[in-house]
Backbone bond lengths (Angstrom), bond angles and torsions (degrees), N, CA, C in turn:
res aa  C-N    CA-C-N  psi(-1)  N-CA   C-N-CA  omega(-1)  CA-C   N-CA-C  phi
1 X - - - 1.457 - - 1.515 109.12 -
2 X 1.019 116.05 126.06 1.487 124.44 156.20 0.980 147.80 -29.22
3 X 1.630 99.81 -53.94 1.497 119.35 -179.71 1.951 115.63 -104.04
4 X 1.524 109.50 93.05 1.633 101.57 -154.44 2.027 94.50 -69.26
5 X 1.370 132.92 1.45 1.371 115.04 -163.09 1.550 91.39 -100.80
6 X 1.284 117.21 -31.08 1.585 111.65 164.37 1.891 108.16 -43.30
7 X 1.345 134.06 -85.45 1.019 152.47 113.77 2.002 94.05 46.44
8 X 1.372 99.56 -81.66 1.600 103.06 -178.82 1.364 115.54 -56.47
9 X 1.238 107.83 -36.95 1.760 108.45 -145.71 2.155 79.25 -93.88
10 X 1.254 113.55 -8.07 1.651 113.52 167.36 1.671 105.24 -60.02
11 X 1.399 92.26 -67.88 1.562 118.69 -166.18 1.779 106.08 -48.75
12 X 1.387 100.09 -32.57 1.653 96.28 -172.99 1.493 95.00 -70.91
13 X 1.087 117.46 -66.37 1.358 122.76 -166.85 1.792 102.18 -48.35
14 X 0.794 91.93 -47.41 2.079 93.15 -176.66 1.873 101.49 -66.10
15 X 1.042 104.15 -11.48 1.892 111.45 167.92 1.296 114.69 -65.30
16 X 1.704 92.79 -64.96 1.943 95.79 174.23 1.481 117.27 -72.64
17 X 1.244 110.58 -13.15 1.603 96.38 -173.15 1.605 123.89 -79.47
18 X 1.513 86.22 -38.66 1.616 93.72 169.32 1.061 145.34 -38.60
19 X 1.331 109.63 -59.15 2.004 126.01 -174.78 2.117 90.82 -72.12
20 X 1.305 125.53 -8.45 1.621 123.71 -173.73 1.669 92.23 -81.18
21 X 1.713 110.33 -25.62 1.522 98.51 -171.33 1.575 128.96 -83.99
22 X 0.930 139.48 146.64 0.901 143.17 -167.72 1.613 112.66 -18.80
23 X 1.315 151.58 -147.31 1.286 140.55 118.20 1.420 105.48 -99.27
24 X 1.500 141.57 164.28 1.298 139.50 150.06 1.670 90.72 87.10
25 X 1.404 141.83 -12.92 1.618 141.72 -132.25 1.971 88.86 -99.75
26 X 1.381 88.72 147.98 1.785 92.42 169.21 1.406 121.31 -62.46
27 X 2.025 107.13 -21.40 1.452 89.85 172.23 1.519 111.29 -116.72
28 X 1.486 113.67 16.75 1.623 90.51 164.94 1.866 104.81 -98.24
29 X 1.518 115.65 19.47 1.435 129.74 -171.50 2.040 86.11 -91.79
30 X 1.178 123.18 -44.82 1.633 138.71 -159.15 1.228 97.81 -84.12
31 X 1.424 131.37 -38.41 1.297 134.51 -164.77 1.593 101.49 -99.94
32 X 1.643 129.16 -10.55 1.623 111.26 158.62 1.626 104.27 -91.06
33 X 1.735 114.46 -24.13 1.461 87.20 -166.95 1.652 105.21 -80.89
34 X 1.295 120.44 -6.53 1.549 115.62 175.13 1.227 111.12 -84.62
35 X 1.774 125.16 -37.95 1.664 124.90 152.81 1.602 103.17 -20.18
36 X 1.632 114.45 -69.38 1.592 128.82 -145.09 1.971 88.43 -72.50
37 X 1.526 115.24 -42.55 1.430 108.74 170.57 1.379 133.52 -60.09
38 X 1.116 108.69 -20.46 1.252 117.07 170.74 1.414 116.09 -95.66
39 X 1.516 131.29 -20.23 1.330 123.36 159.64 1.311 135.42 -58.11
40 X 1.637 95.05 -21.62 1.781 109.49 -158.18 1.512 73.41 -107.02
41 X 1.345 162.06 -13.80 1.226 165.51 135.50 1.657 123.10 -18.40
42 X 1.418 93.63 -54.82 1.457 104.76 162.83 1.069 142.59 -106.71
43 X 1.605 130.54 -21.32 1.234 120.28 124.55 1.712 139.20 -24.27
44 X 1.509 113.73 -11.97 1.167 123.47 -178.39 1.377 98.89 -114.04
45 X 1.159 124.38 -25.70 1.655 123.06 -168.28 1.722 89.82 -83.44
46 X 1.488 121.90 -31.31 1.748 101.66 -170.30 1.629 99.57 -94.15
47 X 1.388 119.00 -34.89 1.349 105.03 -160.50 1.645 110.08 -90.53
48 X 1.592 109.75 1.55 1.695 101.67 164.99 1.363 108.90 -85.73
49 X 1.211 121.18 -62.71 1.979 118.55 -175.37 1.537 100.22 -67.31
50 X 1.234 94.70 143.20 1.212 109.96 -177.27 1.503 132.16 82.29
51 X 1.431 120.85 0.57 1.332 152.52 172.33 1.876 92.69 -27.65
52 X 1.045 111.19 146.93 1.637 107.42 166.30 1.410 94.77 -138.78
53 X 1.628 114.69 115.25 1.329 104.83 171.61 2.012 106.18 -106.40
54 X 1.058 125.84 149.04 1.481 147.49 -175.95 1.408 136.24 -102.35
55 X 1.634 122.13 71.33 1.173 102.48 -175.07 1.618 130.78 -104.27
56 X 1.842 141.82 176.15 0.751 75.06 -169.91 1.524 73.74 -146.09
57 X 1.335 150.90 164.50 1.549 123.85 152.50 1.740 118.87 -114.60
58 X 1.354 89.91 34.62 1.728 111.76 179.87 2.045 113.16 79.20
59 X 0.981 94.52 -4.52 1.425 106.10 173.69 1.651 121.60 -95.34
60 X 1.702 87.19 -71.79 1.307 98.36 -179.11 1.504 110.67 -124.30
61 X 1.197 117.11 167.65 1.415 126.76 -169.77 1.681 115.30 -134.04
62 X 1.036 123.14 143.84 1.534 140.93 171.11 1.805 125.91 -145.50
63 X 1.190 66.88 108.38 2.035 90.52 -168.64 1.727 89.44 -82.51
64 X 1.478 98.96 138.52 2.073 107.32 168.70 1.657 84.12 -129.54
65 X 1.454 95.57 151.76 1.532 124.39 167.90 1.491 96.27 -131.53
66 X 1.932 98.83 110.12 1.711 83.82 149.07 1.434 149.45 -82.21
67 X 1.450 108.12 156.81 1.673 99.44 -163.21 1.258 106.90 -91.01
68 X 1.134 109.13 153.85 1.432 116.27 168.27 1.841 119.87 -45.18
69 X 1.141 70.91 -70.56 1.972 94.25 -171.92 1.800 99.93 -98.09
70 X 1.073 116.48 94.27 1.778 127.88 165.85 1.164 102.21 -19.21
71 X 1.743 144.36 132.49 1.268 132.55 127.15 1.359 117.75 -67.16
72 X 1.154 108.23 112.54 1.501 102.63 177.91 1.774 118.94 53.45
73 X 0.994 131.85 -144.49 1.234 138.05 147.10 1.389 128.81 -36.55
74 X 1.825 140.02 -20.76 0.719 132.56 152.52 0.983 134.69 -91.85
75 X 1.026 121.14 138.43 1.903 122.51 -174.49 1.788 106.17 -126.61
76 X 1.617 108.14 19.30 1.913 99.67 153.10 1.651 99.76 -162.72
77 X 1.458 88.99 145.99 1.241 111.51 -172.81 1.293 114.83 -109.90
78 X 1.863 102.06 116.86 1.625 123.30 -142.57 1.147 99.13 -97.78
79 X 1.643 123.04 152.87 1.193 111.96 173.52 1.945 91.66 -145.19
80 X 1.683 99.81 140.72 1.888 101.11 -169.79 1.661 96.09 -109.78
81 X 1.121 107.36 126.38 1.692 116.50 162.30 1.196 101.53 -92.72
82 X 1.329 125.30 162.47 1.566 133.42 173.98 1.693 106.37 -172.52
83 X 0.953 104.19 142.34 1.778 119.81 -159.61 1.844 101.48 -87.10
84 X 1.296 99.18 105.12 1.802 111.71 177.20 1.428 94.44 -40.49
85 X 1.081 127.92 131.34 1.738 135.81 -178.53 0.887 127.14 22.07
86 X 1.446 149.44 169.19 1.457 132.89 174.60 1.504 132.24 -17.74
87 X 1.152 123.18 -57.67 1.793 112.76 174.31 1.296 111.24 -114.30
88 X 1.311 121.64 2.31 1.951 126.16 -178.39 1.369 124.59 -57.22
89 X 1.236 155.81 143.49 0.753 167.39 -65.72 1.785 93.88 -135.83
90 X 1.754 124.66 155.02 1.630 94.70 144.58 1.135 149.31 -82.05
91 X 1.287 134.95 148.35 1.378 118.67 170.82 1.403 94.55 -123.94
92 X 1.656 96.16 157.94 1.689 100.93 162.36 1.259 117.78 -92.25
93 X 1.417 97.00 164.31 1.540 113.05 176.48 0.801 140.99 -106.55
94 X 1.780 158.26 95.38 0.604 134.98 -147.88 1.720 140.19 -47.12
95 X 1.000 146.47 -176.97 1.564 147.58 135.28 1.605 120.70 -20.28
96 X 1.431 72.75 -68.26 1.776 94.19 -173.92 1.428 103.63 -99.54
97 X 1.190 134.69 26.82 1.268 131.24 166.87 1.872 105.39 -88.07
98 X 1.167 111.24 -170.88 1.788 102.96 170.19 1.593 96.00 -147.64
């Protein structure tokens, strides 16, 4: 899911509803495994978008963020560091830079 506060404002409500159900009952049995579905729900909704992966070969570096929504064919948005002359600082580079 996309939206993780949808997701929360589930989970709260599946908080109070539970302990109202029976104990041992077929639906307070439906209402933890959809609790437990909706946890593993959002843990997946924050830690896929937005992913930052890091590489590096001691020189230069290129950070990706994945996107939510693919442009087209890409689904992370790259970014190139590279060291101003032999020991200078990084800067990034553009896209369209070379």
């Amino acid at each position: 899911m996309k939206r993780p506060e949808v997701l929360r404002n589930r989970l709260k409500e599946l908080r109070a509803e539970i302990p109202l159900a029976p104990e041992g009952s077929a639906l307070r049995k439906r209402l933890i495994r959809e609790f437990d579905k909706a946890v593993d729900g959002l843990e997946r909704s924050v830690a896929v978008y937005g992913t930052i992966q890091l590489r590096s070969d001691g020189h230069r570096v290129v950070l990706a963020q994945k996107l939510e929504r693919p442009r087209g064919s890409t689904k992370w948005d790259l970014y190139r560091l590279e060291p101003q002359g032999t020991q200078g600082p990084l800067r990034h580079l553009s896209t369209y830079e070379d």
